[in-house]
N, C-alpha and C positions, 0 to 999 in steps of 0.2 A: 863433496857430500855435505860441511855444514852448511853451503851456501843455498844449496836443495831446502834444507831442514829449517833454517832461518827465516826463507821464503815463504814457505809452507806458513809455519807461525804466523807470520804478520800477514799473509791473504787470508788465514784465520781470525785474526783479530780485527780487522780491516771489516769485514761482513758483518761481524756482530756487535761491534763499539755501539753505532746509533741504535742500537734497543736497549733502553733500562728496563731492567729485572734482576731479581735480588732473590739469588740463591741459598736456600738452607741447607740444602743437599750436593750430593756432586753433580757438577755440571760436564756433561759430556760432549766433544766437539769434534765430529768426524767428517774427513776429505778426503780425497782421491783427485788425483792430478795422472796429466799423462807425462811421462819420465822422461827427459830428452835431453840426457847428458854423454855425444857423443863421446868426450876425452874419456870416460869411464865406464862406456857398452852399457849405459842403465837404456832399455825400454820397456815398453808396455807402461803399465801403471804403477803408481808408487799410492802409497796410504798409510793414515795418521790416525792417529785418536790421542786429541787431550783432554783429559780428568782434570778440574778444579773441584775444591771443595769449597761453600761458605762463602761463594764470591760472587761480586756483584759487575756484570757487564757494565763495561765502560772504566773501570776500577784500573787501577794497577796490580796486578797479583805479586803475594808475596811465596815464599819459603813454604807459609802456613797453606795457603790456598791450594799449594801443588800437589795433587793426587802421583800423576801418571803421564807419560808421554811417550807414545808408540809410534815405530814409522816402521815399512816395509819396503821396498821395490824388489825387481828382480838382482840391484848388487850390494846391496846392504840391509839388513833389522839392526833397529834402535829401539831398548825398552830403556826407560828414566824411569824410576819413582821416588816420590818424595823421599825415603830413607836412602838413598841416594845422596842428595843432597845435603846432607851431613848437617 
């Protein structure tokens, strides 16, 4: 499951790095992948959505910038949010 969720992230960030823009607001980042993790019966689709706030593409995000992080498939929900992170 985190190697799913890892993935997911950085084929996130991987697509949007070459565009500079500079977020005042939260920046929303939604995907959908097809699930194909035999040892764990996930199929069909899985899907994400990550919230930053304040941040700027290409950046490294911190603590501060993190809204929210949400994943679905059919064998697992992940919700993260910033308070969360302590």
């Amino acid at each position: 499951m985190r190697k799913i969720t890892v993935f997911v992230i950085a084929a996130v960030f991987s697509t949007f790095l070459p565009q500079p823009k500079t977020a005042n607001a939260d920046t929303t980042f939604s995907f959908t992948g097809t699930c194909s993790d035999i040892v764990n019966n996930c199929t069909g689709m899985g899907a994400g959505t990550l919230v930053l706030q304040d941040y700027t593409i290409g950046n490294f995000f911190t603590n501060t910038n993190f809204r929210s992080f949400m994943y679905q498939s059919n064998i697992f929900d992940l919700a993260v949010t910033g308070s969360n992170l302590g």
